[in-house]
C-alpha positions as CSV (number, residue, x, y, z in Angstrom):
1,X,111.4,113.7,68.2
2,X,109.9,115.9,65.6
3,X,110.5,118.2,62.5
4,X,109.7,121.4,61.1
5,X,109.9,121.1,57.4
6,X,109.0,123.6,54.9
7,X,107.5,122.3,51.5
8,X,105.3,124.6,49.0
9,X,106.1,127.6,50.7
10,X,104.0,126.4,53.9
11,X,105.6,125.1,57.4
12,X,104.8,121.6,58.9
13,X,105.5,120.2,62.2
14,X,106.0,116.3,61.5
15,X,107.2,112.8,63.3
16,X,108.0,109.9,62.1
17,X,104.7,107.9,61.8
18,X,102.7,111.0,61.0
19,X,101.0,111.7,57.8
20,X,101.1,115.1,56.4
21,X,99.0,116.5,53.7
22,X,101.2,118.8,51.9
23,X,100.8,121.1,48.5
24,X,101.3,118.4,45.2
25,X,104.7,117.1,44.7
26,X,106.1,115.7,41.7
27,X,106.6,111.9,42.9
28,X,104.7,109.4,41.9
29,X,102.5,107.5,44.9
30,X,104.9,104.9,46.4
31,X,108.3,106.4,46.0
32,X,110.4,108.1,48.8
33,X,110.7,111.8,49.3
34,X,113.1,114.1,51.0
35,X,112.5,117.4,52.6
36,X,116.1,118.4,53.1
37,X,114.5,122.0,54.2
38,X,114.2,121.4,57.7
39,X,114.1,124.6,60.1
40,X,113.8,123.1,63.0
41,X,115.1,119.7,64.7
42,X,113.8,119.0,68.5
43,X,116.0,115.7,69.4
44,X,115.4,113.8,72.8
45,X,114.5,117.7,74.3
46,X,117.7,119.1,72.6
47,X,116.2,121.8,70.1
48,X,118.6,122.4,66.9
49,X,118.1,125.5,64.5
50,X,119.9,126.9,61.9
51,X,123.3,126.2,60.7
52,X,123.9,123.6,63.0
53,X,121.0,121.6,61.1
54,X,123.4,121.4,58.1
55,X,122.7,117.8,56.4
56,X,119.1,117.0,58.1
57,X,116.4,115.4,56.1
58,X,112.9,113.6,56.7
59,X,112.4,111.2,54.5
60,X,108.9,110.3,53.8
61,X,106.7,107.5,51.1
62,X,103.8,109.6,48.9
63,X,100.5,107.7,49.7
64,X,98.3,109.5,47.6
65,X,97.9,112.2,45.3
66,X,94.4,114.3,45.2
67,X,92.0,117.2,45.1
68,X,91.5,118.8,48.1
69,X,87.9,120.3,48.8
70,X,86.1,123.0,46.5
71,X,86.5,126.6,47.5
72,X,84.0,129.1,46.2
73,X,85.1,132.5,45.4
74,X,82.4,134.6,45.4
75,X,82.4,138.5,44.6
76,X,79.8,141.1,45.1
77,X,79.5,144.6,45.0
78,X,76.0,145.9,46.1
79,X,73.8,147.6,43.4
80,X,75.8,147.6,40.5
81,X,74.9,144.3,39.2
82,X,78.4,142.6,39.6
83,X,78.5,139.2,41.0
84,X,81.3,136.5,39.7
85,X,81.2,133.4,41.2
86,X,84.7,131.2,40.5
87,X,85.7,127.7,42.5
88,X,89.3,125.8,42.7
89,X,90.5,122.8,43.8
90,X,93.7,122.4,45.1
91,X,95.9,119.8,44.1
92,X,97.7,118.1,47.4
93,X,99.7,114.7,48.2
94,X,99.7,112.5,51.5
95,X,102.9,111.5,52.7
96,X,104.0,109.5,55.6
97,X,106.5,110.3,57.7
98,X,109.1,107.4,57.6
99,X,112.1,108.9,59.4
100,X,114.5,112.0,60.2
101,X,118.2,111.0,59.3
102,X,120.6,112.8,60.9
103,X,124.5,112.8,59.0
104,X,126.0,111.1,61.8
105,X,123.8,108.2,60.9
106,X,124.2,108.6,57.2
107,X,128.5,108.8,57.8
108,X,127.9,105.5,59.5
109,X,125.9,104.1,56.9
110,X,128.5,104.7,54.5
111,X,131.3,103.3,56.7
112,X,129.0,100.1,57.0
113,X,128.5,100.1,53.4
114,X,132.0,100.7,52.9
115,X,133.2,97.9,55.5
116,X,130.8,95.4,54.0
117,X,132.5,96.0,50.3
118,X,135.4,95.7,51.7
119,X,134.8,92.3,53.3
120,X,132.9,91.0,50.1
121,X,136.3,92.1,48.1
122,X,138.5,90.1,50.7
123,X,136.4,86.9,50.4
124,X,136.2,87.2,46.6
125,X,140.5,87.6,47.1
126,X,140.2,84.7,49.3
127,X,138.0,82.3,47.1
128,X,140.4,83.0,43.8
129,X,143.1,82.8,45.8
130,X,141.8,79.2,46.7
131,X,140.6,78.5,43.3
132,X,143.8,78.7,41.7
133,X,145.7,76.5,44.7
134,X,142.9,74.0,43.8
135,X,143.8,74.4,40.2
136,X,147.7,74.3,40.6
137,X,147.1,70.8,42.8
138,X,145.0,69.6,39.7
139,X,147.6,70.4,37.1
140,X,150.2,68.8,39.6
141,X,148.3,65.5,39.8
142,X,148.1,65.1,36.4
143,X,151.6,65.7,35.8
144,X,152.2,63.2,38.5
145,X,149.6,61.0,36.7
146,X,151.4,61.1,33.3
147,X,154.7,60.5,34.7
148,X,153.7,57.2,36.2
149,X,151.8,56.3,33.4
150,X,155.4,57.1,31.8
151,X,156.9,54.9,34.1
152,X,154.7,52.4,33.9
153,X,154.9,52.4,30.0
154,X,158.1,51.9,30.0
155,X,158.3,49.4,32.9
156,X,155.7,47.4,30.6
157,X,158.2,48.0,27.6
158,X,161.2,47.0,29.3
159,X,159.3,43.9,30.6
160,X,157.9,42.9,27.3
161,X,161.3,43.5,25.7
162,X,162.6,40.8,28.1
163,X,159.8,38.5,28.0
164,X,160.5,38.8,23.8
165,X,164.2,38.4,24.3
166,X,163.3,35.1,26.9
167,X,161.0,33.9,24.4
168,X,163.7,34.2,21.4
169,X,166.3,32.4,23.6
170,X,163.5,29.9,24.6
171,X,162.7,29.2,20.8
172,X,166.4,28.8,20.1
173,X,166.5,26.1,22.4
174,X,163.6,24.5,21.3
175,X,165.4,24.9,17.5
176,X,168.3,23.7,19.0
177,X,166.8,20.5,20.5
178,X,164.3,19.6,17.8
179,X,167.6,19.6,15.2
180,X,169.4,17.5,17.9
181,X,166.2,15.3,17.5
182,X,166.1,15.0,14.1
């Protein structure tokens, strides 16, 4: 599979792998580039031009930036005594080929993308959903708690109100006997 991708007014046949010395670009080395310019697509034999490209790109890193070599410019004209002599370097940047995407992939990156945020929103659904069962048990427990501690409260009331009313009758009688005594 390969590319023809235009890029500072100059065609270049690339592949993924390849690296391509092109006129400067603007990005710093390391980041990713896209040539969405592509003129020509050859894909498993099947050779796409035009219109039919529409959404192609080759994305590429930028390895370096640098000088190419000196060119001399040298002009002459015989017997008049007019030689200028000039030289230039031109500016260039390496890039690697990583890839060409194709929108079918890129549609079905976004459905994945879109299927996976989907998913994450369920499970974060599904954990508060959880979360607040957890919570509603808790609160219910402790309401359970407090009415038995209620119960037993009262239990222990009515049960010391008895033992108090056993030990008043039990004092009378021991009033009652020690005036007998007496």
């Amino acid at each position: 599979m390969y590319a023809v991708i235009k890029s500072g007014g100059k065609q270049y046949r690339v592949s993924p792998g390849d690296e391509v010395v092109l006129e400067k670009l603007p990005q710093p080395e390391g980041k990713k580039v896209e040539f969405e310019e592509v003129l020509l697509v050859n894909r498993d034999g099947e050779i796409i031009v035009g219109k039919k490209l529409g959404g192609v790109k080759v994305v590429g890193t930028v390895l370096e930036q640098f000088k190419g070599e000196k060119i001399e410019v040298f002009k002459y004209k015989p017997k008049k005594r007019y030689r200028r002599k000039h030289g230039h370097r031109q500016l260039l940047t390496r890039v690697k080929i990583e890839e060409i995407e194709f929108p079918e992939k890129e549609k079905a990156k976004k459905k994945k993308e879109k299927e996976e945020k989907k998913a994450k929103a369920v499970k974060k659904k599904e954990v508060k959903k959880e979360k607040k069962k957890e919570e509603v048990k808790e609160k219910e427990k402790k309401k359970k708690g407090k009415v038995e501690k209620e119960k037993k409260e009262e239990k222990a009331k009515k049960a010391t109100r008895s033992s108090a009313k056993k030990v008043k009758k039990g004092s009378k009688k021991k009033l009652e006997e020690g005036k007998k005594k007496e």
